[in-house]
C-alpha positions as CSV (number, residue, x, y, z in Angstrom):
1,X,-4.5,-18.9,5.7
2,X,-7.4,-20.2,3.7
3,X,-8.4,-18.8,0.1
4,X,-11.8,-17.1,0.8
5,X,-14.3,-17.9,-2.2
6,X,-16.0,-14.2,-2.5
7,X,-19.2,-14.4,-4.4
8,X,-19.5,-10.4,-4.7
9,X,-19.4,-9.8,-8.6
10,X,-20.2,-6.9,-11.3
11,X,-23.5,-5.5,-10.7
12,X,-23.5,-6.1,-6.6
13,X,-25.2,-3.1,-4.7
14,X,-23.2,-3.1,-1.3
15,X,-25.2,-1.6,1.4
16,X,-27.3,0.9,-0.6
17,X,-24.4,3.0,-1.7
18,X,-21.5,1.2,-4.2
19,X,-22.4,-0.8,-6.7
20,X,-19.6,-3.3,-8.1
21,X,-18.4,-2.1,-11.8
22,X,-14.7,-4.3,-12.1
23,X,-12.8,-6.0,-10.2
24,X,-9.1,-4.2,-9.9
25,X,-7.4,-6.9,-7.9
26,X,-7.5,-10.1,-7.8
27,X,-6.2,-11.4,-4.1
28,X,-7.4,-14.5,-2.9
29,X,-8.3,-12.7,0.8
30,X,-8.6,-9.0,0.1
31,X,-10.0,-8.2,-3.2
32,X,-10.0,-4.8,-4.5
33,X,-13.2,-3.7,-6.7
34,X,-14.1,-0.6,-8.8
35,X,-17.5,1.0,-7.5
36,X,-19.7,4.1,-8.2
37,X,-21.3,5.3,-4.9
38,X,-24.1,7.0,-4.6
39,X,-22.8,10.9,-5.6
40,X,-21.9,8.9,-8.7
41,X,-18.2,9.1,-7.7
42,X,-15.7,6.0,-8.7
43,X,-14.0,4.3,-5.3
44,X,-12.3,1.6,-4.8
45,X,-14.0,-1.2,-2.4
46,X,-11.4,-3.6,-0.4
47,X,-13.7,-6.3,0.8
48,X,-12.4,-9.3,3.5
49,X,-13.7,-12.0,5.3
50,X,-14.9,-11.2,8.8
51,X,-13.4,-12.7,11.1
52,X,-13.7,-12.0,15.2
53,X,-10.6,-10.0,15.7
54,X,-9.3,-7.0,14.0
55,X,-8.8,-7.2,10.0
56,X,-6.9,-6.1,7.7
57,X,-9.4,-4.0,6.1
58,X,-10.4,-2.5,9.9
59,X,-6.6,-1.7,10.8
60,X,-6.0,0.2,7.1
61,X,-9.1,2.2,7.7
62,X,-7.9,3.0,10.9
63,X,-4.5,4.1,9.7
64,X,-6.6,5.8,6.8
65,X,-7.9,7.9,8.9
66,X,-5.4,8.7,11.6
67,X,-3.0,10.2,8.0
68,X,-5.9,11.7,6.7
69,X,-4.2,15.3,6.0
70,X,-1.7,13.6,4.3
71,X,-1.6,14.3,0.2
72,X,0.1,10.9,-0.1
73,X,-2.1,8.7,1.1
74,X,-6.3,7.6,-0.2
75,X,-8.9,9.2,1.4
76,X,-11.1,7.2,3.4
77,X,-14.5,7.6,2.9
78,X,-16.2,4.1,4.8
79,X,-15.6,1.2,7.1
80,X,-18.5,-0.8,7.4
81,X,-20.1,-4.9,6.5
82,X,-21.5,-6.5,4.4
83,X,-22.9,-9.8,4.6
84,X,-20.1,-11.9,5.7
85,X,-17.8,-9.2,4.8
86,X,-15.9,-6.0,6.3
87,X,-15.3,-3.3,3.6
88,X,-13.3,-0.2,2.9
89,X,-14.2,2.3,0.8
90,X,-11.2,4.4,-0.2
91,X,-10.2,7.3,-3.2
92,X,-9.7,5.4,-6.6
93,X,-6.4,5.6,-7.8
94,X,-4.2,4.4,-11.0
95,X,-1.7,1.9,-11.6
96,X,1.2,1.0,-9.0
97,X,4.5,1.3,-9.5
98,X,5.2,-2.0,-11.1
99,X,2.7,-1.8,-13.9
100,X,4.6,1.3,-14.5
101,X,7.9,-0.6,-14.5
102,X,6.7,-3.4,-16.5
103,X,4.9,-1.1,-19.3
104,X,8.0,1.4,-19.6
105,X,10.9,-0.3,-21.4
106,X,13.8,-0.4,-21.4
107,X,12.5,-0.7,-17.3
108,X,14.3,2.3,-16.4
109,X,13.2,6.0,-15.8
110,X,14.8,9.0,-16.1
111,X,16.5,10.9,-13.4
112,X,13.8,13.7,-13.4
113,X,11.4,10.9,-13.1
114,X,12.9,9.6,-10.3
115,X,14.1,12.4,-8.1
116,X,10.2,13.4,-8.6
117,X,9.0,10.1,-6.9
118,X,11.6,9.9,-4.4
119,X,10.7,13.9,-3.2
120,X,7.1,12.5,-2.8
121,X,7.9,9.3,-1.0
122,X,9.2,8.1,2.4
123,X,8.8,-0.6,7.1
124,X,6.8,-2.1,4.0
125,X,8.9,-0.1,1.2
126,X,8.3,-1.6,-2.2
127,X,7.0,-0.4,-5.4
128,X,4.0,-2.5,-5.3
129,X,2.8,-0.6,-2.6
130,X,3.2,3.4,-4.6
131,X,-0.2,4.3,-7.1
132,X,0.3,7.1,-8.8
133,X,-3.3,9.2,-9.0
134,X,-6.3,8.6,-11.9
135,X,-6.9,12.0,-12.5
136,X,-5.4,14.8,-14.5
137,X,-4.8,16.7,-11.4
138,X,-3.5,13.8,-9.4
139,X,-1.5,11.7,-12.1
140,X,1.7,13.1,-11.1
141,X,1.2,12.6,-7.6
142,X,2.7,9.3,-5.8
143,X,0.6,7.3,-2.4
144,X,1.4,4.9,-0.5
145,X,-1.3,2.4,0.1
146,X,0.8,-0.7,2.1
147,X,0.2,-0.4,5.7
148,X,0.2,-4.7,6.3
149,X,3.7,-4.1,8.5
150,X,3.5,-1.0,9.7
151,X,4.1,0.0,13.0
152,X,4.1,3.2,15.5
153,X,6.8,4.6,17.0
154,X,6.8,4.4,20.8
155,X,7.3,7.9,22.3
156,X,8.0,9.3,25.8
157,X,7.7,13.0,26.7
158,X,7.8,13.4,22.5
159,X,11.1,11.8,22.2
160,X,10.7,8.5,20.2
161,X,12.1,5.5,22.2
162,X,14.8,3.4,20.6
163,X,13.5,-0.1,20.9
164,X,15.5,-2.5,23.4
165,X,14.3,-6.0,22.3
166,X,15.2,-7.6,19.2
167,X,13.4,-7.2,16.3
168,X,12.6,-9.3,13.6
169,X,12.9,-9.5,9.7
170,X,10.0,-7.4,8.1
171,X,9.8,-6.0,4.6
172,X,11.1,-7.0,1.4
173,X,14.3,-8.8,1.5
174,X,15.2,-6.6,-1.7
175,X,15.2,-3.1,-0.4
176,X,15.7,-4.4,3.4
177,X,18.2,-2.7,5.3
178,X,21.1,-3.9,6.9
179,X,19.3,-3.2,10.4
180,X,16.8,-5.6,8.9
181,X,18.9,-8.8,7.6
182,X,20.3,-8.3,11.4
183,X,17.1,-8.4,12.6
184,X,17.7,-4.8,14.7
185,X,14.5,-3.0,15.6
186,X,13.4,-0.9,12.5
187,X,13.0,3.0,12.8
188,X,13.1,5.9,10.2
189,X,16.5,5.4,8.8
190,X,15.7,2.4,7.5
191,X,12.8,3.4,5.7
192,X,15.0,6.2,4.0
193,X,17.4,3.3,3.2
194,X,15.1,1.0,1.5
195,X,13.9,4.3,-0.4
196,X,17.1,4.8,-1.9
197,X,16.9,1.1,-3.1
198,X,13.9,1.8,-4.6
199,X,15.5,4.5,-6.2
200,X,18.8,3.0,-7.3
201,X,16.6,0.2,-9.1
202,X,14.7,2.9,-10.9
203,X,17.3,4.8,-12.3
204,X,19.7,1.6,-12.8
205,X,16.8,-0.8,-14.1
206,X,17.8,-3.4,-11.5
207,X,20.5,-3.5,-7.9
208,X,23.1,-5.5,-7.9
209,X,21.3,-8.3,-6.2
210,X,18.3,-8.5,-7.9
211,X,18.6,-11.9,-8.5
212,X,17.9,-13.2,-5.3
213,X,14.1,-14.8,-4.7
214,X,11.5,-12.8,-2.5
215,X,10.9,-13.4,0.4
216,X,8.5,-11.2,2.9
């Protein structure tokens, strides 16, 4: 994939209604901006190249809205382009999971601390992809923003179909399950299995392979 060279910068009114105040993240195909719409309400602005098929930015405002009821998840509030660009407009939130790691030292939390988070949360399990909330009401509250391997479950008559084929490595090979390494079809359990990873490494400060490289 080629690095897209965004020219949107501080000061940039996007279609009438956000203006650009910081950039937040600084990916080489999806950067995330602060912005101040026109109710004078902070968002955060996911801009990507448009391209002829579906983005990334158009399939996370999808799932945006299909888990809108959720209270662990950003609310959407617009899909939409600009110039060259598709955007997402989503709630503002506060730092992920490893800023949190990373600032805390000795890089562990406490068991309250933990069991909190793991009540809150639930294939893309990592701790990049957890914000906590920005606001005095929100900042104890955990969402999950990854959606890039997501998938829905097939169902029949409301039962959930166990998959047949042979699946395929997906996630983090840190907190990937066994199912995963084996490449077997992902369902629920492993998400609950890479969960406890997550918490295991929180508690502990690191699992007992830690020290192998990432891979995705």
């Amino acid at each position: 994939m080629t690095v897209v060279d965004f020219t949107t910068k501080v000061g940039d009114i996007i279609n009438d209604n956000y203006k650009i105040v910081r950039k937040i993240s600084h990916g080489d195909f999806r950067p995330v901006f602060c912005a101040i719409d026109i109710k004078m309400r902070q968002v955060a602005l996911m801009l990507e190249k448009d391209t002829d098929g579906d983005t990334e930015v158009c399939i996370r405002s999808a799932i945006l809205k299909i888990l809108a009821n959720s209270n662990h998840i950003p609310k959407f509030y617009k899909y939409g382009s600009y110039k060259s660009y598709k955007f997402l407009a989503f709630q503002l939130l506060g730092p992920n999971m490893i800023d949190l790691v990373n600032y805390k030292k000795p890089y562990r939390f406490s068991l309250h601390s933990v069991l909190k988070f793991g009540i809150q949360a639930i294939e893309t399990l990592q701790i990049g992809n957890f914000l906590i909330g920005n606001t005095q009401e929100t900042s104890g509250t955990f969402y999950l923003i990854g959606f890039g391997l997501c998938k829905k479950l097939n169902r029949k008559n409301d039962i959930i179909v166990k998959p047949t084929n042979k699946g395929r490595f997906r996630g983090s090979l840190k907190y990937a399950s066994l199912n995963a390494h084996n490449l077997i079809e992902l369902g629920r359990q492993d998400d609950l299995i890479s969960l406890l990873y997550i918490l295991v490494e929180f508690y502990n400060g690191m699992l007992p392979w830690s020290d192998v490289d990432e891979i995705v």
